[in-house]
C-alpha positions as CSV (number, residue, x, y, z in Angstrom):
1,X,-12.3,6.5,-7.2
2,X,-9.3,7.1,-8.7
3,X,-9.3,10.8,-8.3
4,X,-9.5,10.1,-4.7
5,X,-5.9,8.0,-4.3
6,X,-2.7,10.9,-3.4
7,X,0.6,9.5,-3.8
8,X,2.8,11.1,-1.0
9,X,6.4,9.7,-2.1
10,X,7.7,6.1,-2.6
11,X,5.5,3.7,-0.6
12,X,3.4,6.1,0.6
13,X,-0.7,7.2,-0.2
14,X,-3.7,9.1,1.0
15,X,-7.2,8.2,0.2
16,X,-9.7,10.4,0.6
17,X,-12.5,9.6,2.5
18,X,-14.6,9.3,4.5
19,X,-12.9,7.7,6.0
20,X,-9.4,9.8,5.7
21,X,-6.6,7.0,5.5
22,X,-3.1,7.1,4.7
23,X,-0.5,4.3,4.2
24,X,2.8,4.0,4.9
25,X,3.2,7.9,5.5
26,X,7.3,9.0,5.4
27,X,8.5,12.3,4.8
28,X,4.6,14.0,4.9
29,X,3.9,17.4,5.9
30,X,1.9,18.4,9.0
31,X,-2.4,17.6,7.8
32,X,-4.5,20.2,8.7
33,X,-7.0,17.1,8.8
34,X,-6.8,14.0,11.1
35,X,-6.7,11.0,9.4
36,X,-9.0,8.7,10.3
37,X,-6.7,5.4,9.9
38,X,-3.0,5.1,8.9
39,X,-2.3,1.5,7.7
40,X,1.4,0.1,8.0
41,X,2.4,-2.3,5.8
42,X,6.0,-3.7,8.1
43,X,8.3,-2.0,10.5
44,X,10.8,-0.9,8.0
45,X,11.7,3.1,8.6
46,X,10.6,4.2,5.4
47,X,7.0,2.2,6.3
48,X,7.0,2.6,9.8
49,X,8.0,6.1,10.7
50,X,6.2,6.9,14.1
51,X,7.0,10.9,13.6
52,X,5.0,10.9,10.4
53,X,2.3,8.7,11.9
54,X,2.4,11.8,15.1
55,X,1.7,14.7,12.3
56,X,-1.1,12.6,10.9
57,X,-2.6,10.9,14.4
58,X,-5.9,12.4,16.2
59,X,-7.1,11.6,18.8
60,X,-9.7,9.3,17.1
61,X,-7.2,8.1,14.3
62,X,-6.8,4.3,13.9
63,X,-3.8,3.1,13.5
64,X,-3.8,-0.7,11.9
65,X,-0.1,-2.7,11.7
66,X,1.5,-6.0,11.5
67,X,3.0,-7.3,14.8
68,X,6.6,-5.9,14.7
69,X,5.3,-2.0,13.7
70,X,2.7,-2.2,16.0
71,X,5.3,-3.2,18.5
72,X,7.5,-0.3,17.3
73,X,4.6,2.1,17.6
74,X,3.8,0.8,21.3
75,X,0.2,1.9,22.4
76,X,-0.9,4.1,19.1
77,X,-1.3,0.3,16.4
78,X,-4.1,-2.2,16.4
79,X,-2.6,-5.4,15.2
80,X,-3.4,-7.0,11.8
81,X,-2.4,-9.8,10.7
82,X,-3.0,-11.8,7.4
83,X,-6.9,-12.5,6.3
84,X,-8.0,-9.9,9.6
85,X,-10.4,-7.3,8.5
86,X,-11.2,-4.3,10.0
87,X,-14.6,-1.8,9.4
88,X,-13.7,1.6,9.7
89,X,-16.1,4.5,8.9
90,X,-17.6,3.0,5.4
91,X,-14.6,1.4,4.4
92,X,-13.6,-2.3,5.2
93,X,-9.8,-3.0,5.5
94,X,-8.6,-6.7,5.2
95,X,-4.9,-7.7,5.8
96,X,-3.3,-9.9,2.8
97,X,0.4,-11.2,3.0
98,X,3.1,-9.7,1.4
99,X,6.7,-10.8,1.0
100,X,9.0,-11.9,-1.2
101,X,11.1,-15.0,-1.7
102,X,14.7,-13.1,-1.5
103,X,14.5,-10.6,1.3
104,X,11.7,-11.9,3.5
105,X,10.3,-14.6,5.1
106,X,6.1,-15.3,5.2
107,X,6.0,-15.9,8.7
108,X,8.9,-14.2,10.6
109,X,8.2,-10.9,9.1
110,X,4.4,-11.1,9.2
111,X,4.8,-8.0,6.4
112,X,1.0,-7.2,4.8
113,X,-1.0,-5.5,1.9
114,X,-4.0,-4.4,2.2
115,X,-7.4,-4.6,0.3
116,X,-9.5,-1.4,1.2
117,X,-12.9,-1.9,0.3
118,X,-14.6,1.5,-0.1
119,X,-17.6,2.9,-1.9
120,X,-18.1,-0.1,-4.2
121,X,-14.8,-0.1,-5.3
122,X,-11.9,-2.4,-3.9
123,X,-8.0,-0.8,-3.4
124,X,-5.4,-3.6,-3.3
125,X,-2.4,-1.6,-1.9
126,X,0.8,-4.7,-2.5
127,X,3.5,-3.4,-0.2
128,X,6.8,-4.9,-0.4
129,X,6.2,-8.0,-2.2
130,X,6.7,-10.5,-4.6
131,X,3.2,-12.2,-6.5
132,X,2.8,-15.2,-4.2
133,X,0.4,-18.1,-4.2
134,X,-1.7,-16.1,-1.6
135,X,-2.4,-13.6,-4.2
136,X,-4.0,-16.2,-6.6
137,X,-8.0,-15.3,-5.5
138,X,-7.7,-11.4,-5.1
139,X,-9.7,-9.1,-7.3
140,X,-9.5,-5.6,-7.3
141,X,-10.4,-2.1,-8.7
142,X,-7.1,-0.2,-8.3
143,X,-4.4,-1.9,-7.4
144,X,-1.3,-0.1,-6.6
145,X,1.6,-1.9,-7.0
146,X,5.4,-1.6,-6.2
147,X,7.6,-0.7,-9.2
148,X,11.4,-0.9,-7.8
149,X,12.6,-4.5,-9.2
150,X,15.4,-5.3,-7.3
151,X,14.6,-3.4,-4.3
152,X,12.8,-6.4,-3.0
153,X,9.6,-5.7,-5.2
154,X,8.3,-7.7,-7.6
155,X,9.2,-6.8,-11.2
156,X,6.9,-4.7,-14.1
157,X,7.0,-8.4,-15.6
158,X,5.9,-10.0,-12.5
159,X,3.4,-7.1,-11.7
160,X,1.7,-7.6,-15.3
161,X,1.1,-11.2,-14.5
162,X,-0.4,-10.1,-11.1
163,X,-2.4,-7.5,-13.3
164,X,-3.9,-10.6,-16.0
165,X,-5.1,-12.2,-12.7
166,X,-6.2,-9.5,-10.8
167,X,-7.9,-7.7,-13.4
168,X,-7.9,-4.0,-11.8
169,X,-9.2,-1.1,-14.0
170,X,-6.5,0.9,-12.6
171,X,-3.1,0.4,-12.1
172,X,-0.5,2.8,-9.6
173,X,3.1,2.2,-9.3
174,X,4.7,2.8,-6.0
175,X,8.0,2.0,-4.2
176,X,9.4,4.5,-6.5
177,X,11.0,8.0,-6.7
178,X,12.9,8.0,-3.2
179,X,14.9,4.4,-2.7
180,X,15.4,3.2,-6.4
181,X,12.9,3.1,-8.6
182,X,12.3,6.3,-11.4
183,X,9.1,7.0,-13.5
184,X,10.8,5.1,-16.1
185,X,9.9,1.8,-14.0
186,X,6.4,3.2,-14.3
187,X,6.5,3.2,-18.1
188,X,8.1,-0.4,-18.3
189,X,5.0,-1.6,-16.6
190,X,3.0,0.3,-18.4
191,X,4.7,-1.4,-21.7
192,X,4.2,-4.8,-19.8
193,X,0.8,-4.5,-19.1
194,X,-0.1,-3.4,-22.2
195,X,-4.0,-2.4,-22.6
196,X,-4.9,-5.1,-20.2
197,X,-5.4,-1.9,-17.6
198,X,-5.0,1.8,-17.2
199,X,-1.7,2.5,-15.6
200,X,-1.7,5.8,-14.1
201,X,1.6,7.7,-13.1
202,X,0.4,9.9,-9.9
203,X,2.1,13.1,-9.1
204,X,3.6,13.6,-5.6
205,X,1.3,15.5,-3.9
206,X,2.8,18.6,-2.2
């Protein structure tokens, strides 16, 4: 599965299907291929950009949100909100929350992660978030999670405590590269987490 997960810049990722899904896609190039759901984690621009969701949108693409994206996005978002699942294709796509105790607020925001359940194996994509208590009972296979501490992210400290719970065989670092955050973050979570899981440092794909 692993092989299958694109990083595209900062927040953003493909997974190869089928299903064909991208999240959070900023700064992407035109797709020769559809996608055949684009999950958006909040209506911030660099999570919420409506041209990038345009190169990537057919005319059968799915486009899953929280309330105030969807609302940004007008017609083109099906709304999500926390615990909501979705099938699409072969692949299963739950909504989890996702916020953190500084920047945002649980219920005013409505801000998600996601838990894509594909092929036997389930993705927990974090989003902009802190480990809250509503993270205590997810399990995962790969979870990708943000790196940029103090850019309203958890920190590699935090991240490795969400790891020892989570138990994921794989571990991606996002939120990094574009707004804060280097591959040096990367590496400090990879020191954190130790041998506990495979951290894996993903070029951007071009």
């Amino acid at each position: 599965m692993i092989d299958r997960i694109q990083w595209l810049g900062h927040a953003g990722f493909r997974i190869q299907g089928p299903p064909l899904i991208y999240i959070n896609p900023w700064h992407v190039a035109r797709n020769a291929f559809h996608a055949d759901a684009i999950l958006i984690t909040s209506d911030q621009y660099d999570h919420c950009s409506p041209a990038d969701i345009d190169k990537l949108r057919g005319p059968n693409t799915i486009v899953v949100a929280n309330p105030p994206a969807a609302a940004a996005l007008g017609d083109h978002a099906r709304v999500l909100r926390p615990w909501q699942s979705l099938n699409i294709g072969s692949a299963r796509v739950t909504a989890v929350p996702a916020y953190t105790f500084t920047y945002h607020h649980p219920v005013s925001k409505g801000e998600l992660g996601f838990i894509i359940s594909l092929d036997y194996y389930d993705i927990y994509y974090a989003g902009s978030t802190d480990v809250v208590p509503e993270l205590e009972h997810v399990q995962a296979d790969v979870a990708i999670l943000p790196v940029a501490a103090g850019q309203g992210t958890m920190s590699a400290e935090q991240a490795a405590s969400l790891v020892d719970r989570m138990r994921p065989t794989w571990v991606i670092g996002s939120h990094w590269g574009t707004l804060g955050g280097t591959h040096l973050d990367v590496q400090a979570l990879a020191r954190e987490i130790g041998d506990r899981s495979k951290v894996v440092m993903l070029d951007k794909m071009r």
